[in-house]
C-alpha positions in Angstrom: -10.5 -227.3 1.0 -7.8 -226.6 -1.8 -5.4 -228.7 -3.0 -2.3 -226.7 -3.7 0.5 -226.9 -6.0 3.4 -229.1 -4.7 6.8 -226.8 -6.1 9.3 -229.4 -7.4 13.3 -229.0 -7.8 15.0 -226.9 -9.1 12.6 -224.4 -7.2 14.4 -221.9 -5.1 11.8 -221.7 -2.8 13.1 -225.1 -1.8 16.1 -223.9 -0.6 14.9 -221.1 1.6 14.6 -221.3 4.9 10.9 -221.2 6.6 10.0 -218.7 8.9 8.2 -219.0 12.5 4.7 -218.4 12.7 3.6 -215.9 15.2 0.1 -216.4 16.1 -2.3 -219.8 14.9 -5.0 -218.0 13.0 -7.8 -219.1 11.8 -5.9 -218.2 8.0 -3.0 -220.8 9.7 -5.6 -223.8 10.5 -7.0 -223.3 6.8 -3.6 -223.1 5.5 -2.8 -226.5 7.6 -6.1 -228.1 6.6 -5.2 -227.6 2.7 -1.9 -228.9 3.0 -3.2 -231.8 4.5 -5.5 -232.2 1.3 -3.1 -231.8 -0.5 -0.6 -234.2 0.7 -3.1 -237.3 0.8 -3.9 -235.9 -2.8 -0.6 -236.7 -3.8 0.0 -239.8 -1.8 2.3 -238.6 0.4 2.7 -238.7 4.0 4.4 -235.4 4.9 4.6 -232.3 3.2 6.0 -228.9 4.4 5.3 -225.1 4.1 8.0 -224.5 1.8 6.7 -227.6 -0.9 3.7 -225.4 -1.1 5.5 -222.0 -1.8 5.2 -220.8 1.9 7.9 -219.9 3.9 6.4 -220.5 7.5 7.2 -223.3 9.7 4.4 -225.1 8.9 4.3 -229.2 8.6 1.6 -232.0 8.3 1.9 -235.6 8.8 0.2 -238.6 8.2 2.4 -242.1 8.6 -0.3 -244.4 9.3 -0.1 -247.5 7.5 -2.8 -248.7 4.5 -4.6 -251.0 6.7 -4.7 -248.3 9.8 -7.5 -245.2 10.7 -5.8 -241.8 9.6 -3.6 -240.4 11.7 -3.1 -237.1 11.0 -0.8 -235.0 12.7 -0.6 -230.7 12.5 2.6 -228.8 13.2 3.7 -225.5 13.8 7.0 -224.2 14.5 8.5 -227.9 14.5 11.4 -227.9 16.6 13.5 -231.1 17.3 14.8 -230.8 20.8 16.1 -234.4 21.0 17.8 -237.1 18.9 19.0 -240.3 19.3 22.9 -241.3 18.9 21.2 -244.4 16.9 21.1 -244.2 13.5 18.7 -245.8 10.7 19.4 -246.3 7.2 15.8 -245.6 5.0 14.9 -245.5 1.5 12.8 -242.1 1.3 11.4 -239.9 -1.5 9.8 -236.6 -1.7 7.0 -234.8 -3.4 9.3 -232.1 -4.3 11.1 -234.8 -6.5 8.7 -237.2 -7.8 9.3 -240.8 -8.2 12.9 -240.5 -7.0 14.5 -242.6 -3.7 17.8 -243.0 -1.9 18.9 -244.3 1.3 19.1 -241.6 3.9 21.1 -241.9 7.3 18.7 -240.8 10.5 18.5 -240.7 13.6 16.3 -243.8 15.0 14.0 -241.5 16.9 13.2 -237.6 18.2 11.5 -235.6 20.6 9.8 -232.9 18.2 8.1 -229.9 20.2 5.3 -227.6 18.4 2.6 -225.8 18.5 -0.5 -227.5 17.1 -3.9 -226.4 15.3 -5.1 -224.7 17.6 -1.7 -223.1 19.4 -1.3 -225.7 22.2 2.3 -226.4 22.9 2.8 -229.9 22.2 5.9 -232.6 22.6 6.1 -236.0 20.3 8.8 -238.6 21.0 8.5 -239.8 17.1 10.1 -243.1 16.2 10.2 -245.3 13.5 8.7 -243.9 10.1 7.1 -241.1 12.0 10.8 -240.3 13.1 11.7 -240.3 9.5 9.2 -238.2 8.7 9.8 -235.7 11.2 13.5 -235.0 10.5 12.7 -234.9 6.7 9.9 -232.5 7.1 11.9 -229.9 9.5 14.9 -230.2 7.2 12.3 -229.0 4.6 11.5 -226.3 6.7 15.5 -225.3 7.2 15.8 -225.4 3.1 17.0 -228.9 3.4 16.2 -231.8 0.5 16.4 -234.9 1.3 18.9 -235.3 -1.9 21.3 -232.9 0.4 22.5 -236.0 2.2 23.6 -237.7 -0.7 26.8 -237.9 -1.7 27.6 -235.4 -4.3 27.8 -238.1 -6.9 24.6 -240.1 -6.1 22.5 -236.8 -5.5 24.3 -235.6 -9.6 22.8 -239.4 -10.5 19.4 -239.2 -8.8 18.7 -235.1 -10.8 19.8 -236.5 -14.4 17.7 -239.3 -13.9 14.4 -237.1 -13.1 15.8 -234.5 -15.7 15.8 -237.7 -18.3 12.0 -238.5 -16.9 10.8 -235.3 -17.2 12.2 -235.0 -20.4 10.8 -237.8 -22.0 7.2 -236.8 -20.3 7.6 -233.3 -22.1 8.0 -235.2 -25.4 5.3 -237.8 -24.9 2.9 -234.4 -24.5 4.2 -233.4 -28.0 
C-alpha cells in the first residue's frame, strides 16, 4: 500500500467538486485501500478523494474509538439521503488544515447511501461521531471545508493562525 500526500489549504483542488465514479475497479479498491493507509498514517479518521488530489467521490472512515477493534468503513459515491432536524454543536479538524479546530453546527445523524468496495449498494444510518464524519467527508467531496461554516471572521482567525504556524515551522527549518 502507499501512503499518499494529504493537499493542505490554500489548495484549489480543495475547492473542486468530486466527480462520480462509474465502475469499482480493481484501480478504485487500490485507490480506497491507500487512502485508508494513509488516513490512519496521519491519525485521522476520515479523509476524502479530493485531500488526496483526486476528484472522484471517494471517502474512507474509521471512527472507532482507541480502546475499540478497527472499524473501517469504504465509500463510493457518498450520497446523504436523510438528515435530522437536530442539530449538534462539535469541535472538528481536518487533515487538509493541520492542527486547527472550531465548533461546527450538524445535523445529529444521517442516512448516507453508497456503493462500497466491491460495488454493493449500501445504506448507513450514521450517528454520533460517525455522523460527523459523514457530513464532513461528503462536504469534502462537494468542495466544502469544514472552515466554510465559520463565520467569516472566525474562519479569517483560524487561516492567520496556521499561516503564523507554518511560518514559524518554515523558519525553525532555516
Amino acid at each position: 500500500m502507499t501512503i499518499l500526500k494529504v493537499f493542505e489549504v490554500p489548495s484549489p483542488v480543495l475547492e473542486q467538486k468530486a466527480l462520480p465514479v462509474d465502475v469499482v475497479t480493481p484501480e478504485i479498491k487500490q485507490v480506497l485501500a491507500d487512502m485508508l493507509e494513509t488516513m490512519y498514517a496521519t491519525h485521522g479518521v476520515g479523509l476524502a478523494g479530493n485531500q488526496v488530489g483526486l476528484l472522484q467521490r471517494l471517502v474512507v472512515m474509521d471512527c472507532a474509538g482507541a480502546d475499540e477493534q478497527p472499524n473501517p468503513i469504504k465509500m463510493v459515491n457518498p450520497e446523504i439521503i436523510e438528515k435530522s432536524e437536530e442539530l449538534v454543536l462539535h469541535n472538528e479538524g481536518c487533515l487538509s488544515i493541520p492542527r486547527e479546530y472550531a465548533d461546527v453546527e450538524r445535523h445529529e445523524w444521517v442516512i448516507v447511501q453508497y456503493l462500497d468496495e466491491n460495488g454493493k449498494q449500501q445504506t448507513l444510518k450514521a450517528t454520533g461521531l460517525l455522523s460527523i464524519c459523514v457530513q464532513h467527508e461528503t462536504d469534502h467531496l462537494d468542495g466544502i471545508l469544514f472552515i466554510d461554516h465559520l463565520s467569516p471572521l472566525k474562519r479569517k482567525r483560524l487561516l492567520k493562525h496556521l499561516e503564523k504556524r507554518r511560518r514559524k515551522a518554515a523558519e525553525a527549518e532555516l
